[in-house]
Structures are given as C-alpha cells and as structure tokens.
TORKOL-4160 file (C-alpha; in steps of 0.2 Angstrom, whole numbers, padded with zeros to 4 digits, m for minus):
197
<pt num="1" X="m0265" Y="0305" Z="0055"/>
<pt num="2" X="m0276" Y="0288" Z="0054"/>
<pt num="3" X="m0269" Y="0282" Z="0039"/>
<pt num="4" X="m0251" Y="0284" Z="0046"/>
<pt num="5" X="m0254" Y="0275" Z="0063"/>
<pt num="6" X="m0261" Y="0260" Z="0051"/>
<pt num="7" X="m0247" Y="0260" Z="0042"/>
<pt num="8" X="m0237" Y="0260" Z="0057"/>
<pt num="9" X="m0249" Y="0245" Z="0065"/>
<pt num="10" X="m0245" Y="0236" Z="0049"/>
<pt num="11" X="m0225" Y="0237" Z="0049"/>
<pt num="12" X="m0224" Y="0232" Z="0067"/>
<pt num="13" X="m0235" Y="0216" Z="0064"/>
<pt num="14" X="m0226" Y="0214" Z="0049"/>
<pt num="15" X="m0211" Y="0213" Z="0058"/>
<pt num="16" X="m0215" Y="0203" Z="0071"/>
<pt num="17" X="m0222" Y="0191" Z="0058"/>
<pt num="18" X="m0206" Y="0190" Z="0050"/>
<pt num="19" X="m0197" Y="0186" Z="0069"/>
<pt num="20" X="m0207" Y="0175" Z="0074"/>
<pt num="21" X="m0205" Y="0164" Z="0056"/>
<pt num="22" X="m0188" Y="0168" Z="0057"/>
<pt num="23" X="m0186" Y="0159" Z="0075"/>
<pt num="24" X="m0200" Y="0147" Z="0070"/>
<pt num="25" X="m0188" Y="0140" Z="0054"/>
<pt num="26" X="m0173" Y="0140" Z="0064"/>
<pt num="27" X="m0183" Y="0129" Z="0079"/>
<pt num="28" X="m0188" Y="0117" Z="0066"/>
<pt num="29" X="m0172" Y="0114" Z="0057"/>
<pt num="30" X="m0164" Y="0111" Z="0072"/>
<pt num="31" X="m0176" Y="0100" Z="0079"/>
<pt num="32" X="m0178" Y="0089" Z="0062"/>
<pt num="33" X="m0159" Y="0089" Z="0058"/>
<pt num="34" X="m0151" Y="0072" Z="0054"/>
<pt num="35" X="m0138" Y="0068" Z="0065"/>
<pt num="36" X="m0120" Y="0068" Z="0059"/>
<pt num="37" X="m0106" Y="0054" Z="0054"/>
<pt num="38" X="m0097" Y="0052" Z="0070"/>
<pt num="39" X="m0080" Y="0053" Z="0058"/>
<pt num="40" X="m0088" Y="0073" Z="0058"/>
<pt num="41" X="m0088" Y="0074" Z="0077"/>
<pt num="42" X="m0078" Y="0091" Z="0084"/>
<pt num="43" X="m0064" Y="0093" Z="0096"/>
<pt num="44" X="m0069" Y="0088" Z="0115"/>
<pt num="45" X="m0083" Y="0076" Z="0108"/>
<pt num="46" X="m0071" Y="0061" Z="0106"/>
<pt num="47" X="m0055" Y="0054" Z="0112"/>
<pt num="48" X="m0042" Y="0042" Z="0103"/>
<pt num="49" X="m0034" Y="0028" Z="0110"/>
<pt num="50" X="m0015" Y="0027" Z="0112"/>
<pt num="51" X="m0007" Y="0015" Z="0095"/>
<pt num="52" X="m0001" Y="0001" Z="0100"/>
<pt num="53" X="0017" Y="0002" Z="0099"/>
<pt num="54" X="0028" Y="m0012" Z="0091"/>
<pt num="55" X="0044" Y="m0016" Z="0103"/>
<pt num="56" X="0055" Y="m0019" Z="0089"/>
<pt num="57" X="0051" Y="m0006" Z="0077"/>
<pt num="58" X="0045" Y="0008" Z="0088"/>
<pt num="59" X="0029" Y="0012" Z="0078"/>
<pt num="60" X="0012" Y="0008" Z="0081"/>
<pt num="61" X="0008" Y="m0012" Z="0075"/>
<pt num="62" X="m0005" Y="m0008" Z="0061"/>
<pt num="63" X="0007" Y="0004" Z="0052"/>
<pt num="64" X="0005" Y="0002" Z="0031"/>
<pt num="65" X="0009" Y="0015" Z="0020"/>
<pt num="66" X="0015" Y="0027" Z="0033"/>
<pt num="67" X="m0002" Y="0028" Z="0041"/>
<pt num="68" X="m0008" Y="0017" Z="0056"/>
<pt num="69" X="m0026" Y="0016" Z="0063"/>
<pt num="70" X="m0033" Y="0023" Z="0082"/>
<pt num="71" X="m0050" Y="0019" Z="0088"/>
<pt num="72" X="m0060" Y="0032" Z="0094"/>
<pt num="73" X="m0073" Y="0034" Z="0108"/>
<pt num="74" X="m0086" Y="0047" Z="0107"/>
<pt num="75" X="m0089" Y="0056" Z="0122"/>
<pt num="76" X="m0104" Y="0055" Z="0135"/>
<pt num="77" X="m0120" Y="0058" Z="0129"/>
<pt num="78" X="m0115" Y="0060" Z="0113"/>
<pt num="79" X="m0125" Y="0054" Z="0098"/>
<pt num="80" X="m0120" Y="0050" Z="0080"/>
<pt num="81" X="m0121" Y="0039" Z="0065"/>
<pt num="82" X="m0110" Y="0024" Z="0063"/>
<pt num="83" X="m0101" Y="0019" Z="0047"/>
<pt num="84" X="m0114" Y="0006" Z="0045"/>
<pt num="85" X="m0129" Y="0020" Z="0045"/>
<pt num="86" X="m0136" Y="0017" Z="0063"/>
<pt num="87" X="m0139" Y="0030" Z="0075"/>
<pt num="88" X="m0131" Y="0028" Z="0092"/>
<pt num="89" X="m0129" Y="0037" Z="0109"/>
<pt num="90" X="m0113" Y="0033" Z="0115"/>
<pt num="91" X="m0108" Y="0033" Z="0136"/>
<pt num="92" X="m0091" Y="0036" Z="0133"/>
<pt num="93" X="m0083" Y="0018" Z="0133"/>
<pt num="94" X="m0089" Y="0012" Z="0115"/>
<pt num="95" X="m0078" Y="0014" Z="0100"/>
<pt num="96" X="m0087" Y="0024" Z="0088"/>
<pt num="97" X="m0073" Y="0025" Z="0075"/>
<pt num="98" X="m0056" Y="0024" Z="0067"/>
<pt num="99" X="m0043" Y="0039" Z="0064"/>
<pt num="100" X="m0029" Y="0037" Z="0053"/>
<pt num="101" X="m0012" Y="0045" Z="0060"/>
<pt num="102" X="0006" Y="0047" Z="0054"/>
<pt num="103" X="0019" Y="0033" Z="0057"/>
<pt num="104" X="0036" Y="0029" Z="0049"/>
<pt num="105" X="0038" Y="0014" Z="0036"/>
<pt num="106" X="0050" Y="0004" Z="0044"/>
<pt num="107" X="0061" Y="m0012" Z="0038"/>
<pt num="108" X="0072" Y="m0017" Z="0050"/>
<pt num="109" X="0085" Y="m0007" Z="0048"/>
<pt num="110" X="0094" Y="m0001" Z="0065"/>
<pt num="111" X="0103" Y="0016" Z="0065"/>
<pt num="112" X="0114" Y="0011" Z="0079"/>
<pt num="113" X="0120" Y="m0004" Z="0067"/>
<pt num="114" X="0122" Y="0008" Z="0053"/>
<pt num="115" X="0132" Y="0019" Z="0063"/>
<pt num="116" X="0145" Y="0007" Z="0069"/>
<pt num="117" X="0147" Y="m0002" Z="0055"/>
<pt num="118" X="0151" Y="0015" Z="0047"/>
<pt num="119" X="0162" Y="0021" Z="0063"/>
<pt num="120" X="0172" Y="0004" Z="0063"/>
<pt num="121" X="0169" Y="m0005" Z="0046"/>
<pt num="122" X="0167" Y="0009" Z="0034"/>
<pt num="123" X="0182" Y="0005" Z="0025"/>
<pt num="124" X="0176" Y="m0011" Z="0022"/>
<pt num="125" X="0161" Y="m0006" Z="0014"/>
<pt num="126" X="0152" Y="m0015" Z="0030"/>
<pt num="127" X="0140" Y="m0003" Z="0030"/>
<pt num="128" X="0136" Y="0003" Z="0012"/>
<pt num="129" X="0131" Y="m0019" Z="0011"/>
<pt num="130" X="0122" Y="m0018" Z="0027"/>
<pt num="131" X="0109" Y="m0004" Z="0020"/>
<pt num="132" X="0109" Y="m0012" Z="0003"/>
<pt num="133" X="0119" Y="m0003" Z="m0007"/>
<pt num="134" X="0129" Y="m0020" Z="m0014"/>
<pt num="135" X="0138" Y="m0010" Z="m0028"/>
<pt num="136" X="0146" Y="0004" Z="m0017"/>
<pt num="137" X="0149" Y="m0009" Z="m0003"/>
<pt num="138" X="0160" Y="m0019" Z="m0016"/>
<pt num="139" X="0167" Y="m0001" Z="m0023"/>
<pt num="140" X="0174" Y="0005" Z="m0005"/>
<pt num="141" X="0179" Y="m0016" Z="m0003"/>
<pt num="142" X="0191" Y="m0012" Z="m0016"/>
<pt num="143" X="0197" Y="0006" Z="m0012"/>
<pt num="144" X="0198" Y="0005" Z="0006"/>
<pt num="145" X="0185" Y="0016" Z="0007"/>
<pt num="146" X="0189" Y="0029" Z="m0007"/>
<pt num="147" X="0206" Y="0028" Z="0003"/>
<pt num="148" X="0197" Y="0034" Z="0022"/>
<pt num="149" X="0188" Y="0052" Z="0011"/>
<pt num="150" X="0174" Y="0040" Z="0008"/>
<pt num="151" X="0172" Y="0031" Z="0022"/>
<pt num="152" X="0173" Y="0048" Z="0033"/>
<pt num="153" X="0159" Y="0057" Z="0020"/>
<pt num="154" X="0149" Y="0038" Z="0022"/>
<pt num="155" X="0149" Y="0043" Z="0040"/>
<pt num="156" X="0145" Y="0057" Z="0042"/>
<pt num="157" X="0131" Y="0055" Z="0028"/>
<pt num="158" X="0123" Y="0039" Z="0040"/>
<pt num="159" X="0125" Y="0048" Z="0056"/>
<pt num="160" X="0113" Y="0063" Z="0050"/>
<pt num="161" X="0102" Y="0050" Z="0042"/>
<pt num="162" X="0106" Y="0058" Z="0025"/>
<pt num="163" X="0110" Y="0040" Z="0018"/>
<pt num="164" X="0096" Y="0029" Z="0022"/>
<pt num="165" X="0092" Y="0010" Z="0019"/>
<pt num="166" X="0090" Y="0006" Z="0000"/>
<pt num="167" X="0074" Y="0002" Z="0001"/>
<pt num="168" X="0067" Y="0018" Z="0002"/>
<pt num="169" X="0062" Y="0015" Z="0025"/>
<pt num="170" X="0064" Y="0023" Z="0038"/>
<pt num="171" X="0079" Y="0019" Z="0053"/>
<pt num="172" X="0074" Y="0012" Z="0068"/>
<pt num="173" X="0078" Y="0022" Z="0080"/>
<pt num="174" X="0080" Y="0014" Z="0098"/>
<pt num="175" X="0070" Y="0028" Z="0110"/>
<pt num="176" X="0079" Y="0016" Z="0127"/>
<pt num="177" X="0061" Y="0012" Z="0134"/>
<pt num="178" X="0050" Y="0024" Z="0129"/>
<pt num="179" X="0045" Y="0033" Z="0113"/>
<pt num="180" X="0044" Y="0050" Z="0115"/>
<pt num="181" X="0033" Y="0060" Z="0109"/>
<pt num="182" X="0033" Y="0079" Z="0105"/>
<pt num="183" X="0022" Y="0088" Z="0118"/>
<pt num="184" X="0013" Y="0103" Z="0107"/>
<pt num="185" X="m0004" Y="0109" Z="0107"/>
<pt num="186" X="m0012" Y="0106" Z="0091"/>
<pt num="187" X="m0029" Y="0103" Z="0086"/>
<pt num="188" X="m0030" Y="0085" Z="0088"/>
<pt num="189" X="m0025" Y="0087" Z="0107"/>
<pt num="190" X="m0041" Y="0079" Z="0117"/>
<pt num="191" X="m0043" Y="0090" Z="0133"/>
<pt num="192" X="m0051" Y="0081" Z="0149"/>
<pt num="193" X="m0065" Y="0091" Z="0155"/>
<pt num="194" X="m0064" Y="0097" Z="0173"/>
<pt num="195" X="m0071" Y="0085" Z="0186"/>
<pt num="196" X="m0085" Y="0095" Z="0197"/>
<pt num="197" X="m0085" Y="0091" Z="0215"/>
C-alpha cells in the first residue's frame, strides 16, 4: 500500500514537472521570438493606400508588366522588421512596405475609337489600321470590307474586345469619371476596427 501511494506521489510530480516545462518552453519562446518581416504581417495589421490612377489610361501610374506598386502602413502599435533589417513600432501613419497588385498593360489604344471606326469606317479597313493590323487594313481597303461579311464579323469581333490592339495591350476603357471597382470581400479587404466611445 506504501509503495503504491509513492508510486502515485512520483507520477503526480512527474506530471507537473512536465506542465510546468511545457508552459515554461512555450513562455520563453514567445518572449525571445524575433520579430517578423512586415511584408509577413496578417490581415487587419496593415492597410494599403489607394494607386494612384492615371487619367488618361485609367490604371494606376507605376503600372509595368501588369503589376503596379501600393504602400502600406502598418497599424498602431504594431512592430516589425523593415526591408532594410531595422526593427520598428509603427503609429499607424508610416509606410512600412510595398504591395504589388494587378493592373492592365495599356498603350493607348481607346475602345470607343475602335469601335467607331469599326461602326462607321470598317469597310475602309479604318479600324483594322487604327489597332495595327496594316495587312488586313489594306485587305478590307481593297474588298470593301470582304464585301460588308468582314466589316460586320470586324465589329462585332472589336465590340466584345475579341480583336485587340496588335501589340498584345489592353483597351482603354473610358469609366466617365470614376473607375469602378468590384465591391467583393476577399482576403485582402482591410476592415476599420470599430471606434469605442
């Protein structure tokens, strides 16, 4: 009967022992962790600026190879490393990185244009010349637009943005003031945190 209570002394210290390294471990690693690249922050720690928006292209300015550049500001009270290996606690106003997004690779080339020179020149080959296709352009020239079936296929083709500039770019597309935007919730969506009174 001794020798089993000892036994069952022993396991119960034996068990705490093993708690209290467990939590002791997990205390130390937490307080001896290296602060992370503020490129690894999570959603709700940062927020992006809007890109600046080019009037005549309708795409953010810095857009190169179909990417364009934001700057984003960590929030309050947040600390990371910069790109340059300093640690830094931010207030919520400092810039603490840049985020690449999606833009359009755009030329010059106006869908409105292409469109009415299709609607009203397409016979002509107006508008195969106008998006670069020189050939074709000089083709319709000569057949009066394959004799109208061309010249109705041509603008139809443009009008769904099938048949784009030859260049391999995007349209632009006049938005009449605004650029719109698709409102979705996805996981780069920043989310304001609710203001306590």
């Amino acid at each position: 009967m001794a020798a089993s209570r000892r036994l069952l002394v022993c396991l119960r210290s034996g068990v705490w022992s093993v708690l209290f390294y467990c939590v002791y471990s997990q205390l130390t690693a937490a307080v001896a962790e290296d602060v992370d690249s503020c490129e690894n922050l999570r959603l709700g720690q940062y927020r992006c600026n809007e890109p600046k928006i080019d009037e005549a292209t309708q795409e953010p300015e810095n857009c190169t190879d179909s990417t364009a550049w934001v700057e984003c500001m960590p929030a309050r009270n947040i600390s990371c490393r910069l790109s340059n290996g300093t640690e830094f606690m931010f207030s919520g106003k400092e810039v603490g990185f840049n985020k690449t997004i999606p833009c359009r690779n755009v030329s010059g080339y106006s869908y409105k244009v292409a469109v009415a020179l299709s609607l009203f020149l397409g016979w002509l080959g107006a508008d195969r010349f106008y998006l670069g296709y020189p050939a074709l352009g000089l083709l319709k020239f000569c057949t009066v637009g394959f004799c109208g079936i061309g010249t109705l296929v041509d603008f139809i083709l443009i009008a769904m943005q099938i048949v784009g500039p030859a260049d391999g770019s995007n349209y632009i597309v006049d938005y009449y003031g605004a650029r719109l935007t698709r409102l979705s919730i996805t996981n780069q969506t920043y989310r304001k945190p609710h203001l306590s009174l």
